[in-house]
C-alpha positions in Angstrom: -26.6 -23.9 -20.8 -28.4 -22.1 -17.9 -27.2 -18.5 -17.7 -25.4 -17.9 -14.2 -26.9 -14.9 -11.8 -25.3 -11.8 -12.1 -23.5 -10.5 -8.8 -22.9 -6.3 -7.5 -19.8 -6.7 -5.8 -19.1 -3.7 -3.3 -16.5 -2.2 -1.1 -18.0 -1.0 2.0 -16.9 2.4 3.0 -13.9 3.8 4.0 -10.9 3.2 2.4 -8.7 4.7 0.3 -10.4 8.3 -1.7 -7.6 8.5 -4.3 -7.8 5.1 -6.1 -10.4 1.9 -5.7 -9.6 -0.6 -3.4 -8.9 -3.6 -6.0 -10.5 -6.6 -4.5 -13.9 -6.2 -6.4 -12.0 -5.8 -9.4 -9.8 -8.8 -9.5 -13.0 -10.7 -8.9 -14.7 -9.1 -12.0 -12.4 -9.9 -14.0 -12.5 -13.7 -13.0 -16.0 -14.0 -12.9 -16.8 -12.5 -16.3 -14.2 -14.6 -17.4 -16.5 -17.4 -16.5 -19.8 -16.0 -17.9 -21.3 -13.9 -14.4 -21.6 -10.5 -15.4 -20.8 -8.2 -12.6 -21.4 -4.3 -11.0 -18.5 -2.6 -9.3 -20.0 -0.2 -6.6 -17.9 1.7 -4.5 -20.0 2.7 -1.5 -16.9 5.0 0.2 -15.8 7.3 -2.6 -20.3 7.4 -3.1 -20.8 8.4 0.5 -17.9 11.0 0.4 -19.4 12.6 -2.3 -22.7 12.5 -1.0 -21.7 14.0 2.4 -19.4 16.5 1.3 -21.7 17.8 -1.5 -24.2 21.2 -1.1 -26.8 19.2 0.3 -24.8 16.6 2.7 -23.3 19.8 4.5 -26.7 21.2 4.7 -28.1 17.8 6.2 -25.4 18.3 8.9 -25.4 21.7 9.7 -29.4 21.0 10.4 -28.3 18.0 12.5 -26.2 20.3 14.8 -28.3 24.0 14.7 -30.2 23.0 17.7 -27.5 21.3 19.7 -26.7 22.9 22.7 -23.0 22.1 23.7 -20.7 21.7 20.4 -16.9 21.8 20.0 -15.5 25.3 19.0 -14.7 24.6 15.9 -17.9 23.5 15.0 -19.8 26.9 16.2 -16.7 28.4 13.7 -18.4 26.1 11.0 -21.9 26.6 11.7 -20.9 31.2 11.9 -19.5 30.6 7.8 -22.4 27.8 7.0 -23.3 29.7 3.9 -19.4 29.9 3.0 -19.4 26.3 3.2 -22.0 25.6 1.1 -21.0 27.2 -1.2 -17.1 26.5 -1.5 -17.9 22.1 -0.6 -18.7 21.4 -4.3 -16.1 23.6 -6.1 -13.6 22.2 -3.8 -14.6 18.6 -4.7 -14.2 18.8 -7.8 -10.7 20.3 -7.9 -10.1 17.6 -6.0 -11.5 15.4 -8.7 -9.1 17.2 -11.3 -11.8 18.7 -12.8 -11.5 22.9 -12.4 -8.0 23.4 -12.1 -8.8 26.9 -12.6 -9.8 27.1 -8.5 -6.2 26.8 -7.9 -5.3 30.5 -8.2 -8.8 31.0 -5.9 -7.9 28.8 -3.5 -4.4 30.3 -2.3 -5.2 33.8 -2.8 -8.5 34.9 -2.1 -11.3 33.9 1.0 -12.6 31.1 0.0 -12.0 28.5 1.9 -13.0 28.6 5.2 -10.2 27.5 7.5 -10.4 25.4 10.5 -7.9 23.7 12.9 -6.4 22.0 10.2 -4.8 25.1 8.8 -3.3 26.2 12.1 0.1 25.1 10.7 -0.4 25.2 7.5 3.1 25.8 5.5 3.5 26.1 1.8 6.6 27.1 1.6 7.7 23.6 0.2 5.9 24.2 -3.2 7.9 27.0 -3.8 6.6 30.1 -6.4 5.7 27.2 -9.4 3.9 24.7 -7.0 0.2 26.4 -7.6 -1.7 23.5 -8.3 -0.3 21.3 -5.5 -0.1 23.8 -3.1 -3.7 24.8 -3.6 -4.3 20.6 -3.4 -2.9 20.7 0.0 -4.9 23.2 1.0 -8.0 21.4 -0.4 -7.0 18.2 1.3 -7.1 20.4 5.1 -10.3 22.2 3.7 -11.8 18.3 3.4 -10.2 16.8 6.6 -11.5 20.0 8.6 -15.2 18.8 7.2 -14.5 15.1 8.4 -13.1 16.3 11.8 -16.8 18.4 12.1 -19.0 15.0 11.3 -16.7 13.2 13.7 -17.0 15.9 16.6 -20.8 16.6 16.2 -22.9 13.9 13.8 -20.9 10.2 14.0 -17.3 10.1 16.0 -16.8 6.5 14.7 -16.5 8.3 11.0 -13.5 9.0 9.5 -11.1 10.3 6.6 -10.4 6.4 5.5 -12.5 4.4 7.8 -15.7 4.2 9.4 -16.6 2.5 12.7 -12.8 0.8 12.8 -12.9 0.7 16.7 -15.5 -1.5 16.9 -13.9 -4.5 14.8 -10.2 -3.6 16.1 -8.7 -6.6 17.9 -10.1 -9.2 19.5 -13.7 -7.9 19.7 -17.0 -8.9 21.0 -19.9 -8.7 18.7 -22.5 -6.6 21.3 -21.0 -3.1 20.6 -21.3 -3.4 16.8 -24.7 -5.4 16.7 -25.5 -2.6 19.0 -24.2 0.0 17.0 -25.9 -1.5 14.1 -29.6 -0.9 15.8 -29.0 3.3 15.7 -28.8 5.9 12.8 -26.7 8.7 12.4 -26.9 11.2 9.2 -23.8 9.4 7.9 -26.0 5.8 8.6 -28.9 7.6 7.0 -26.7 9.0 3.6 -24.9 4.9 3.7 -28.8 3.6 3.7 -29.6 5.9 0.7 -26.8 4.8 -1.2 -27.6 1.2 -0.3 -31.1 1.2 -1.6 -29.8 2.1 -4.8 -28.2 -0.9 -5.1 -29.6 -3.5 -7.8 -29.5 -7.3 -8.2 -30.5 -10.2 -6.3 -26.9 -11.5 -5.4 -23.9 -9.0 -3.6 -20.6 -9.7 -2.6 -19.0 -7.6 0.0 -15.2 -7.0 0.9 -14.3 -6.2 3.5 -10.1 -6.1 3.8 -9.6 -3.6 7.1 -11.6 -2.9 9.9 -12.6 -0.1 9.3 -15.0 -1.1 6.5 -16.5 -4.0 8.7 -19.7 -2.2 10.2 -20.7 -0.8 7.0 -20.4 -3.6 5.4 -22.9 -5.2 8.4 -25.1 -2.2 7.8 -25.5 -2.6 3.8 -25.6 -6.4 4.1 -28.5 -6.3 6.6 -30.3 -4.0 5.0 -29.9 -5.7 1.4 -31.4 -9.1 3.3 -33.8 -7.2 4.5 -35.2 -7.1 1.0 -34.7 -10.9 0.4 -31.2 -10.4 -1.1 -28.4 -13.3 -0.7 -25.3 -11.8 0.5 -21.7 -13.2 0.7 -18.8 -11.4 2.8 -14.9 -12.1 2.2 -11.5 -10.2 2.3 -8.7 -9.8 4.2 -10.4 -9.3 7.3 -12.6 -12.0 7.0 -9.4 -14.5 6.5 -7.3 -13.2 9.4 -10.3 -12.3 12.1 -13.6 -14.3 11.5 -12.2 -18.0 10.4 -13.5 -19.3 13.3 -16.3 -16.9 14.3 -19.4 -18.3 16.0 -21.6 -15.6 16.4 -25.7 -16.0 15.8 -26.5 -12.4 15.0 -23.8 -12.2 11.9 -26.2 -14.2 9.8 -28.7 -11.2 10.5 -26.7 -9.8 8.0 -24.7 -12.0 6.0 -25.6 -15.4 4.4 -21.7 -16.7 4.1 -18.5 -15.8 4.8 -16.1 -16.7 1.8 -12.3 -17.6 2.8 -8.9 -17.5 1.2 -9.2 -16.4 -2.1 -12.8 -15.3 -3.2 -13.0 -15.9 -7.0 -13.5 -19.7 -6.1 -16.2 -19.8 -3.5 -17.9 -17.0 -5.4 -18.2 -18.9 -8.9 -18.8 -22.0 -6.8 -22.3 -20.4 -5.3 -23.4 -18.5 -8.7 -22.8 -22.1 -10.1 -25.3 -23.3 -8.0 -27.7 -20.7 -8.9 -26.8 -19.0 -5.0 -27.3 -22.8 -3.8 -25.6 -22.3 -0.2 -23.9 -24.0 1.2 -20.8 -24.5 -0.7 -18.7 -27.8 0.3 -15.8 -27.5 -2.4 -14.6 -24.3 -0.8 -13.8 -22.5 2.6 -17.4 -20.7 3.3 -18.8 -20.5 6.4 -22.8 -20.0 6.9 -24.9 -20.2 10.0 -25.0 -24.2 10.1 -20.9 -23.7 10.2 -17.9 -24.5 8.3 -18.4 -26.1 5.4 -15.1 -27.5 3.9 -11.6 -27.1 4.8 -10.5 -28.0 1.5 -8.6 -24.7 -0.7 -9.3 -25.1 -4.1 -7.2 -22.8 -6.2 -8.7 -20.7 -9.2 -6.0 -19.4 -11.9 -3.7 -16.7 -10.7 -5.1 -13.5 -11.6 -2.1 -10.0 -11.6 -4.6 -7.9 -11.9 -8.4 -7.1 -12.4 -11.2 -4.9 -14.0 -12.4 -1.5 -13.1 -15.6 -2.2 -15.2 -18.1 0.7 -14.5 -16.4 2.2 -11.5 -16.4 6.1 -12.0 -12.6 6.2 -11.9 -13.9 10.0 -11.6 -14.8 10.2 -8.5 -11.6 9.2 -6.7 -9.5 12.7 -5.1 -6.3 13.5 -5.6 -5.1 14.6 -1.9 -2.5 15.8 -0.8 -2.5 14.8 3.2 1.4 15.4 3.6 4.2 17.0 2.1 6.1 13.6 2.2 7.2 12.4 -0.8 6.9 8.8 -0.2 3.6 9.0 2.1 1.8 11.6 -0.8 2.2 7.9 -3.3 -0.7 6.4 -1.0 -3.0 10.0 -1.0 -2.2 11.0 -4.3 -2.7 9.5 -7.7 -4.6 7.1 -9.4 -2.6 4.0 -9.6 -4.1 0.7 -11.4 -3.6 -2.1 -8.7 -1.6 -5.4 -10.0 0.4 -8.2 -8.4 3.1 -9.7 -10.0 3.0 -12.7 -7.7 0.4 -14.6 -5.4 1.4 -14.7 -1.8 4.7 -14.4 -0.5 8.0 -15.8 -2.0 9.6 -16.0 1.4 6.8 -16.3 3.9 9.0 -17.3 6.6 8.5 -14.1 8.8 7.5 -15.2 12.5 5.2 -12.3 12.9 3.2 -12.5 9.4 0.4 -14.9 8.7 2.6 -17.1 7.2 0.1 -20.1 7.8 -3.0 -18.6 5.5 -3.3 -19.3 2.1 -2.5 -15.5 0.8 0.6 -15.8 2.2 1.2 -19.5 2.1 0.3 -20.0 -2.0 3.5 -18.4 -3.9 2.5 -18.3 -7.3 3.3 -16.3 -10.1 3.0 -15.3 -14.0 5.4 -14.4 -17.0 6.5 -11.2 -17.5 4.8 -11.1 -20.6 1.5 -12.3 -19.1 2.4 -9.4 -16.4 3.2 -7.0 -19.1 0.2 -7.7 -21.1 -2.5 -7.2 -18.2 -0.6 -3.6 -18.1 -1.6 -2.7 -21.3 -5.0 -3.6 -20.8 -5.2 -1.2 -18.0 -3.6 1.5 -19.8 -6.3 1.4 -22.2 -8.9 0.3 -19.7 -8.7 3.6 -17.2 -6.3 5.8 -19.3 -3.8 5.7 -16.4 -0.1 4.3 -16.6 0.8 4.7 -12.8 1.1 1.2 -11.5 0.7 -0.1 -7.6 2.1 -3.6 -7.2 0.1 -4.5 -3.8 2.2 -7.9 -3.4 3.2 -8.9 0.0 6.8 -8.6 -1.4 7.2 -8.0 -5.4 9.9 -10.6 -6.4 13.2 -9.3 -7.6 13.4 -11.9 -9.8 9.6 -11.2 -11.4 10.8 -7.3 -11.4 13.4 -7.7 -13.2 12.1 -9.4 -15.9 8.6 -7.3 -15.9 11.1 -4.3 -16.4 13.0 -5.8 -19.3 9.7 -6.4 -20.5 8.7 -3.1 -20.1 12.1 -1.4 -21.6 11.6 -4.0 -24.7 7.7 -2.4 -25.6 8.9 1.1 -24.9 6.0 1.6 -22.3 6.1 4.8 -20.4 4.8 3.8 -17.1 5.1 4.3 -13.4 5.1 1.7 -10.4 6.0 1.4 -7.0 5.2 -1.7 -4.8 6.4 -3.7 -1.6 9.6 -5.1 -1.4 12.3 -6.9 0.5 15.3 -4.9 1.3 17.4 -8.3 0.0 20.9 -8.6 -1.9 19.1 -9.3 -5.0 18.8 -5.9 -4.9 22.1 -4.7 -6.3 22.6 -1.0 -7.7 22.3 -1.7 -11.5 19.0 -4.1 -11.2 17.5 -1.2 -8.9 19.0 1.3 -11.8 17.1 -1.2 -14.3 14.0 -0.8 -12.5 14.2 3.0 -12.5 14.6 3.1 -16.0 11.2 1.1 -16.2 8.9 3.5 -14.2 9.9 2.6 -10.7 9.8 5.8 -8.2 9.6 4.2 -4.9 9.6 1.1 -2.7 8.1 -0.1 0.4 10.0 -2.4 2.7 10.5 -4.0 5.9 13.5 -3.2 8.2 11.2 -3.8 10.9 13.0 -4.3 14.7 16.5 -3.3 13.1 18.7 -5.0 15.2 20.8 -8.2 14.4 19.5 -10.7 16.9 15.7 -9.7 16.6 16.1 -9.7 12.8 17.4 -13.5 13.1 14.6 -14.3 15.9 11.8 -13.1 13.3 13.4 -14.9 10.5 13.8 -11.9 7.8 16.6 -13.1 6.2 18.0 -10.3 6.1 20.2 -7.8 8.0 20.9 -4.4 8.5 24.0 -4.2 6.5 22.1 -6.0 3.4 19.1 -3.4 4.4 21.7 -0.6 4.1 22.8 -1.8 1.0 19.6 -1.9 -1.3 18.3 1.1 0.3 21.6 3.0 -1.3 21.3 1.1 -4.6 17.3 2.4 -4.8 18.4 6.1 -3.6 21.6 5.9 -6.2 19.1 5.0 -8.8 16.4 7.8 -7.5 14.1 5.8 -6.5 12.7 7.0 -2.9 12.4 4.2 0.5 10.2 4.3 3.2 10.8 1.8 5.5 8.6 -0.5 7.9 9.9 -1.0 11.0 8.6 -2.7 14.4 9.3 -2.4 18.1 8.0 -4.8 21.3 9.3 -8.0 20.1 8.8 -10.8 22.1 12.0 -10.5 24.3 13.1 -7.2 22.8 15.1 -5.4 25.4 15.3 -1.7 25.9 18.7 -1.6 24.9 17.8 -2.8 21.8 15.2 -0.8 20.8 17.5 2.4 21.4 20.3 0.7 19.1 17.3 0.5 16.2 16.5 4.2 17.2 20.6 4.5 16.4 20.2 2.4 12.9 16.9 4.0 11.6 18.8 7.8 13.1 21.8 6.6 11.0 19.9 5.7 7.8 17.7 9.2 7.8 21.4 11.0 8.4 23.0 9.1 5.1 20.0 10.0 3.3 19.3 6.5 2.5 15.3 6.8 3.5 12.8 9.0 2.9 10.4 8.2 5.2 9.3 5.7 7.9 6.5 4.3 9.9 6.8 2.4 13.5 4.7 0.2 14.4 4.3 -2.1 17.1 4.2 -5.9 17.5 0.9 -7.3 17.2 0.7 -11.2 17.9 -1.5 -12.8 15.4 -3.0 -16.4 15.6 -1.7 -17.4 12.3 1.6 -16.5 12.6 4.6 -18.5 13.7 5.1 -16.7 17.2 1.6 -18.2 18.2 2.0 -21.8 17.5 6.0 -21.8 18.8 4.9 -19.5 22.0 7.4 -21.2 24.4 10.0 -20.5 21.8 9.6 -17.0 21.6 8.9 -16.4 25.1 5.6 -15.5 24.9 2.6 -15.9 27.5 -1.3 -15.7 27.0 -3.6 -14.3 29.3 -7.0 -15.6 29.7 -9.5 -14.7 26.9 -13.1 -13.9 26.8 -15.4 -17.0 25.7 -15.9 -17.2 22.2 -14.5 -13.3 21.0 -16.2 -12.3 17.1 -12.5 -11.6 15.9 -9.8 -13.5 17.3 -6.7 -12.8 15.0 -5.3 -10.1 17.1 -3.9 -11.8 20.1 -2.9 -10.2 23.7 -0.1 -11.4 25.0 2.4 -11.4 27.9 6.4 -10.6 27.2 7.9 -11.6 30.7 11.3 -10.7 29.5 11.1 -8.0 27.4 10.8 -4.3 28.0 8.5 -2.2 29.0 7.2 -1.6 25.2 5.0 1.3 26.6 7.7 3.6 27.3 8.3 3.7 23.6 4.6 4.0 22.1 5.1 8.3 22.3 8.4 8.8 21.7 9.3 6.7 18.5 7.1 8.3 16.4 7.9 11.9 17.6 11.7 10.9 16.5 10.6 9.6 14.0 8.7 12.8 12.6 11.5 14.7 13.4 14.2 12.5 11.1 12.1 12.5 8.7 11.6 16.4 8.1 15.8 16.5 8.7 15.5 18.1 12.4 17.9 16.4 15.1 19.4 14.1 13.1 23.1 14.5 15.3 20.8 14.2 18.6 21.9 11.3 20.9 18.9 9.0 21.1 18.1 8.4 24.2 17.5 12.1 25.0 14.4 11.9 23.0 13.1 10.2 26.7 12.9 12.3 30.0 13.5 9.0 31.7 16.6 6.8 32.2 17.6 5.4 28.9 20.7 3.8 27.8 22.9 5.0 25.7 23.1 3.1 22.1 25.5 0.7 21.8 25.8 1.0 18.1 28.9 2.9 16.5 28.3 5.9 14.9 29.8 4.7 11.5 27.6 1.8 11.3 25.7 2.8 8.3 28.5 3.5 6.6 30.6 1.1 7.3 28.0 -1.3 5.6 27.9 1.0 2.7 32.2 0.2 1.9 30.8 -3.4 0.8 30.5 -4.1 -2.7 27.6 -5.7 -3.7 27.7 -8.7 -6.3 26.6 -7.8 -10.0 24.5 -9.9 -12.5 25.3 -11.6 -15.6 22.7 -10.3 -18.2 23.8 -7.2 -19.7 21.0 -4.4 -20.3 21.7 -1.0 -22.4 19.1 1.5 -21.1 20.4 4.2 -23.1 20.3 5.9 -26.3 21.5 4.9 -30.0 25.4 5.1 -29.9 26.6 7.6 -32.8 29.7 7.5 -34.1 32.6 10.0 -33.6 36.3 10.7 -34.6 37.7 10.1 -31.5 35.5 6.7 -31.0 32.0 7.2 -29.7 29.3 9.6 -28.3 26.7 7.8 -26.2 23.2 9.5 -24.8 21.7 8.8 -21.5 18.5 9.7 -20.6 19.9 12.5 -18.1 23.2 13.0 -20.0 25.4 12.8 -23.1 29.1 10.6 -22.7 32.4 10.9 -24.8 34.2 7.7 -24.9 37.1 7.7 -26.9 38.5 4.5 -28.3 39.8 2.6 -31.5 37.8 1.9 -34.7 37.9 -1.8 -33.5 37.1 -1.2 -30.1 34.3 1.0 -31.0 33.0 -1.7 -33.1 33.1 -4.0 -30.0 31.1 -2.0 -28.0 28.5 -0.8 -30.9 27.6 -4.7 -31.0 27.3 -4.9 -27.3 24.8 -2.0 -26.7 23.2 -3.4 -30.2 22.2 -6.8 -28.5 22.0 -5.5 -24.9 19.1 -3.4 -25.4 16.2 -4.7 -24.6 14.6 -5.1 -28.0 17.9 -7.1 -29.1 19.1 -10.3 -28.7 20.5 -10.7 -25.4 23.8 -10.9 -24.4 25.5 -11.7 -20.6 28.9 -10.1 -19.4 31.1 -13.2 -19.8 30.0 -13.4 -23.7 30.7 -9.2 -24.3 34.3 -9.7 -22.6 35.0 -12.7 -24.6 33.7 -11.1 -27.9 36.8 -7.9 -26.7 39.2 -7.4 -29.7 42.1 -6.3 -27.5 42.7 -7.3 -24.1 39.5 -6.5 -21.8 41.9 -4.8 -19.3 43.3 -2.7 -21.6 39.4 -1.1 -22.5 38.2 -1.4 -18.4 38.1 2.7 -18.1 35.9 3.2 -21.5 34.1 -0.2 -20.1 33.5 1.7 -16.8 31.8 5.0 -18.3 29.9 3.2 -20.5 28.3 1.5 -17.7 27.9 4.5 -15.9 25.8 5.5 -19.0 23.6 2.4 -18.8 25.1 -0.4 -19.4 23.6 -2.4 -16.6 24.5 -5.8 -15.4 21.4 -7.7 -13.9 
């Protein structure tokens, strides 16, 4: 059997610094599954490094000596050059975890040279005992004051997580980038370097955000250059270029790969890099070449191979606890489900196949691909990166879990749905989870039934108290400017999202607003929603991000500033009993939402489970009945012999490692009268005895 070509696979920069990106690695670990070997590069975390090292500052302090006109900042930076030099390399690798000893340094003596990032620097939040973090923090400005320099004086299309992303942001045309593609800056020059030391005859690039697009343009022209074959694919392939038509791409690239990549991928190395490909979605510069989605296995998770997990920074950009879990920490990326269980959503891409194909695995199968990244990377912190994380899937991964006694931590996108009731999201803590991500999105009752959530913002209030009762912390999507979305209503989701910070039942929040896409619902049913399309430029490179006309909705802009600044303010705990619409100095209305409307949706009980799951301790016998050990605290429960026989068998095949038992079977299995043992049955549960 002929031996298929091996293939580098590499993530264009910028993206996340903390953790790898995990496309490349979910199509390692298919490939080598099927024989191709593979190399991991990641070009962003390598041009970081390279830039922010002894000799990458020295590079663009040179660049800038001789300019006449510079920001003042940067005449601050080029006055403590030799400061710099010497404090960039220390500083990176504290950031890397590897001198913790530069803590104490850091926060007490002049090493770091300060820029505008430290204007309002606070670290009073770390308290006397938060050293390390604090000194991370400061780190984290030191680093962000050395991207804002490149930006201002060497490359203002460079960024902390993203490089050129204006130029592939919307519906663009392709001159500025081809453009931009024909110059070198010294970041262009250090990207270049990097890409020459690339090896192999075959590369695939993913690309999932805009902001990676150009450098993946720039390495992909200058590996063909060399008579390489190079394939693109990712999430911003699927959503912006499935229809491109653009000659000067191929200067580049040899094929665009849709959907998911681990088919067209094998499909080409099968061919010995035969292009094109007509049993997959691929696209070359003779055109599409099949329409037809053929499926590869379901694969949770992936391979980091020979990526330097070392490399990655632990930053600390905010003092946020939920926004830190994106910064900070290396988390192993897995999904416990393809696409999207509910993928009914009017504003998603409902209509792609990421969205489109729900599939998912056993718990076990989950459970087992855990373990192999444990011992893989040496990390047990856990990202799930589904479009929503299945309650159902959850619960049974966290069974699963609980049952091998794994220590682990996760946190992953959810649905704020009624599945989510207060002892499954206590279950879930007890697994590992710390936080959730979900959409509340417009947060209004009519606007929540016109995008088809299927949910509301009682059942949103709900689960976010069952996940804060359990500890875990929220931050919530949210949306404003939907088609037909009134100012009214966008006040009364100020009021909802105002409420929800003031009950504590949020941690944090991001608004966003409504972007029509081509492949979601709103496009193809535009009379239905109300929506109007102006005319378009011929033939745009992207066209996923659609403008669009809302003759009967608000005047969105008035909102764009204000929103966030709210926003901010909630979030720290600062005028949370301000009336809403004085956030504008315009006329506003005033909400028309009641000021108990968060907690009147509280006063509903939500429906329990049938399983029953023992997260606690051994039970240990006492005179007076039984003593029972939670995690965070030690229970009493005093009842008969027989009783405490009762309920000795029920934690005994409710835990996880024993048999399994549901609610109706324990009550029916009661020696006495169940009624007559509710009160013990009640602080037993409050111990851990879940239902689910």
């Amino acid at each position: 059997m002929t031996a298929l070509p091996d293939i580098t696979l590499v993530l264009p920069p910028l993206t996340q610094l903390n953790t790898p990106y995990p496309s490349t690695s979910y199509l390692s670990q298919f490939l080598q599954g099927h024989g191709v070997a593979t190399v991991q590069r990641d070009l962003g975390i390598e041009l970081i490094h390279r830039l922010f090292s002894r000799d990458g500052l020295t590079r663009v302090f040179a660049a800038i000596e001789d300019k006449d006109e510079l920001p003042e900042p940067a005449w601050r930076a080029l006055a403590l050059k030799r400061q710099h030099l010497r404090a960039v390399e220390p500083v990176m690798a504290f950031l890397q975890g590897k001198d913790s000893g530069l803590a104490p340094r850091i926060l007490e003596t002049p090493f770091i040279p300060m820029g505008p990032a430290f204007e309002n620097v606070d670290l009073q939040a770390f308290g006397t005992l938060g050293t390390h973090d604090a000194a991370r923090h400061m780190a984290t400005l030191y680093l962000r004051d050395l991207v804002n320099l490149v930006t201002a004086t060497v490359d203002p299309g460079f960024g902390m997580a993203q490089y050129q992303h204006h130029l592939a942001l919307g519906a663009v045309d392709y001159g500025p980038l081809h453009a931009r593609l024909q110059q070198t800056t010294l970041v262009d020059e250090l990207l270049d370097e990097l890409t020459d030391t690339l090896t192999g005859d075959v590369f695939g690039l993913s690309v999932p955000f805009p902001g990676n697009l150009y450098g993946a343009l720039r390495i992909g022209k200058r590996l063909k250059e060399r008579g390489a074959t190079v394939l693109m694919g990712g999430g911003y392939v699927n959503t912006e270029l499935r229809d491109v038509d653009e000659p000067r791409l191929w200067e580049a690239i040899d094929a665009l790969t849709y959907d998911d990549g681990e088919g067209p991928l094998l499909a080409i190395l099968q061919h010995h890099v035969g292009l094109p490909d007509r049993r997959h979605r691929t696209r070359t510069a003779q055109g599409m070449h099949s329409a037809e989605v053929i499926r590869p296995p379901f694969t949770p998770a992936g391979t980091y191979g020979d990526l330097d997990l070392g490399k990655y920074l632990q930053l600390i950009d905010t003092l946020n606890p939920a926004h830190r879990l994106w910064a900070d920490g290396r988390w192993n990326k897995m999904t416990l489900a393809h696409g999207c269980y509910w993928r009914k959503c009017s504003f998603c891409d409902v209509n792609l196949d990421y969205i489109q194909h729900y599939e998912t695995a056993s718990a076990k199968v989950l459970v087992d691909h855990m373990e192999r990244l444990i011992e893989e990377t040496g990390h047990r912190g856990f990202h799930f990166v589904d479009e929503a994380a299945p309650p159902k899937a959850l619960k049974a991964v966290a069974i699963e879990i609980l049952k091998r006694d794994l220590g682990i931590t996760m946190w992953g996108n959810i649905r704020f749905e009624k599945a989510f009731t207060p002892d499954l999201c206590r279950l879930l803590a007890a697994a590992g989870l710390v936080a959730v991500t979900g959409g509340l999105e417009v947060a209004n009752e009519r606007l929540l039934e016109r995008i088809r959530k299927g949910v509301t913002v009682d059942q949103v209030t709900r689960a976010a108290a069952a996940f804060r009762d359990a500890g875990v912390m929220v931050h919530a999507y949210l949306m404003y400017g939907f088609p037909t979305q009134t100012e009214q209503e966008t006040i009364d989701s100020m009021e909802v999202v105002r409420q929800l910070f003031e009950a504590d039942l949020v941690n944090s929040a991001f608004w966003h607003r409504f972007v029509l896409t081509r492949h979601a619902p709103v496009f193809a049913e535009q009379d239905a929603f109300g929506v109007q399309l102006p005319p378009r430029p011929n033939n745009p490179f992207a066209s996923n991000d659609m403008p669009h006309l809302d003759p009967t909705g608000a005047d969105h802009d008035l909102f764009d500033d204000v929103l966030p600044i709210a926003l901010n303010a909630w979030m720290q705990g600062h005028d949370l009993d301000r009336a809403v619409h004085t956030w504008f100095s315009g006329h506003m209305p005033k909400t028309t939402e009641r000021r108990d409307r968060i907690k009147r949706a509280l006063s509903e009980t939500q429906l329990e489970g049938h399983r029953l799951i023992w997260v606690g301790g051994d039970a240990m016998r006492t005179p007076q009945g039984l003593e029972l050990h939670a995690v965070d605290g030690v229970g009493e429960i005093e009842v008969s012999d027989a009783v405490g026989d009762w309920l000795m068998g029920v934690l005994e095949d409710a835990s996880p490692h024993g048999e399994g038992l549901t609610y109706k079977a324990a009550v029916e299995r009661c020696p006495v009268n169940f009624g007559a043992v509710a009160e013990a049955w009640h602080d037993v549960c409050e111990l851990g005895l879940l239902r689910v």
